[in-house]
C-alpha positions in Angstrom: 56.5 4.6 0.2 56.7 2.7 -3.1 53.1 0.8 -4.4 50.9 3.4 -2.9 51.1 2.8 0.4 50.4 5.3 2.8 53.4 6.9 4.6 53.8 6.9 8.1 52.4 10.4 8.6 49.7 9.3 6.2 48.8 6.1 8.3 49.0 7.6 11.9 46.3 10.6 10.2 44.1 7.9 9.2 43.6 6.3 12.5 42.5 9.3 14.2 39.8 9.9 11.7 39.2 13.0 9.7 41.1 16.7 10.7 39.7 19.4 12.7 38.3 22.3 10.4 40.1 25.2 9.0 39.4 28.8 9.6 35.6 29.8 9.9 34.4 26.1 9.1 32.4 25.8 12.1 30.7 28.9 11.1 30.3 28.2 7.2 27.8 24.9 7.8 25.2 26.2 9.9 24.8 29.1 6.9 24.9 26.7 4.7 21.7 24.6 6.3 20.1 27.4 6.5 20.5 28.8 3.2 22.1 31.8 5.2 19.0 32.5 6.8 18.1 33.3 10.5 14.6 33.2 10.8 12.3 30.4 8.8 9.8 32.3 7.0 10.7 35.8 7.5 6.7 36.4 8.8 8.0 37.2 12.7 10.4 36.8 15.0 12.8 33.5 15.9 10.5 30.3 17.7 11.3 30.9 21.3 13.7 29.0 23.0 10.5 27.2 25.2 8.5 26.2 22.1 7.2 22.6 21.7 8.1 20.8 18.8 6.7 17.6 17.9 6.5 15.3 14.8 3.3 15.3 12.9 1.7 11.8 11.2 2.7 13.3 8.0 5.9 14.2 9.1 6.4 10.2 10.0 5.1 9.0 7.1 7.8 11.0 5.0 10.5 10.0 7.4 12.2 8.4 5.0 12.3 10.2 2.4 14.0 13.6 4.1 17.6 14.4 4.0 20.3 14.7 6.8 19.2 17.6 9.6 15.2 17.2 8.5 14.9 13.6 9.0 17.2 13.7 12.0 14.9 16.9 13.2 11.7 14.8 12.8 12.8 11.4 14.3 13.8 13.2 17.0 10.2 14.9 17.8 8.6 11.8 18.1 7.9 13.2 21.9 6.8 17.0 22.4 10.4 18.6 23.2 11.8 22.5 23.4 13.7 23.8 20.6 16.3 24.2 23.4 16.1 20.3 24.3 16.5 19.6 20.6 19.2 21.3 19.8 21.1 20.3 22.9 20.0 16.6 21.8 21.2 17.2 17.9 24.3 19.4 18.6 23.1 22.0 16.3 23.1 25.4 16.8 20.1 27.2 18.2 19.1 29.4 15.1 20.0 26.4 12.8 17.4 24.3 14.6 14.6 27.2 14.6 15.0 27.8 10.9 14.6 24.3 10.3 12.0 23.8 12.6 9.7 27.0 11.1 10.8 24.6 7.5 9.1 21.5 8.7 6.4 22.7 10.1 5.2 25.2 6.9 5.8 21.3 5.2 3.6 20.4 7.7 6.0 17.8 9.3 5.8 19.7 12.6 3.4 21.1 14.6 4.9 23.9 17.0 3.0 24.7 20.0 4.2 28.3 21.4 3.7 28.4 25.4 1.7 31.5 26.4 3.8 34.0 28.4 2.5 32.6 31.9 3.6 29.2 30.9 7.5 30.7 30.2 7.2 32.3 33.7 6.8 28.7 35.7 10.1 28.0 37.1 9.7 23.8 36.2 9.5 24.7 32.1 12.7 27.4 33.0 14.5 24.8 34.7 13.9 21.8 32.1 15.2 24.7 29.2 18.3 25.6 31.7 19.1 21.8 31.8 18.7 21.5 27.8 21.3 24.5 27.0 24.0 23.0 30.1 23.6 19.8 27.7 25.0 21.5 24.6 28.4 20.6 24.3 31.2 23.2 24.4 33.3 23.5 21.4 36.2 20.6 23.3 32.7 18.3 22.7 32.3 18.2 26.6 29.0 19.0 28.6 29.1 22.7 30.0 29.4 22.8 33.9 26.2 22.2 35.7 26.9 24.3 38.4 
């Protein structure tokens, strides 16, 4: 249309907010946050699914001042929680979360307590992670069946 205005195509594309992804998108970010790593330090083996994260003082104090996944990482661990439960809570992926988690805590943002192996085996803690991955969305952005 003439003086810039949008077209009718244009307009109605507007209103329902930005397009779906093309291609791998979906696949590209998560590499991208993790600077295409899938383990934090490379010292061991992934956190557990059943580890407890939780926010340190420092970790508050530089609230702030971190960027996008780290700060939203942190607030989130104001209460002890599973890396399941916080990337159900987030909508990150798994790995993306553990990387990031094993980040904050060498920053000494986090501290991670790692259940001992009796702990992982009490059907309460396997239920509560259970409920935490049926709370990840699917990729339609609704809650997996609970059933």
């Amino acid at each position: 249309m003439a003086g810039g205005e949008p077209g009718p195509d244009e307009a109605e594309g507007s209103a329902r907010g930005p397009s779906k992804p093309v291609g791998r998108a979906s696949a590209i970010r998560p590499f991208l946050l993790t600077a295409g790593r899938v383990a934090g330090g490379g010292t061991g083996p992934p956190l557990p699914v059943e580890t407890q994260v939780v926010a340190t003082a420092s970790g508050l104090t530089v609230l702030g001042s971190l960027a996008f996944e780290h700060h939203d990482i942190v607030a989130a661990c104001r209460h002890p929680q599973s890396v399941a439960e916080l990337a159900a809570r987030l909508r990150l992926h798994l790995n993306v979360v553990r990387v990031l988690a094993e980040d904050l805590c060498a920053a000494g943002h986090l501290a991670v307590h790692v259940p001992d192996a009796r702990a992982t085996q009490d059907i309460s803690v396997l239920r509560r992670v259970i409920d935490g991955l049926r709370a990840v969305p699917d990729s339609r952005g609704t809650l997996r069946d609970s059933g």
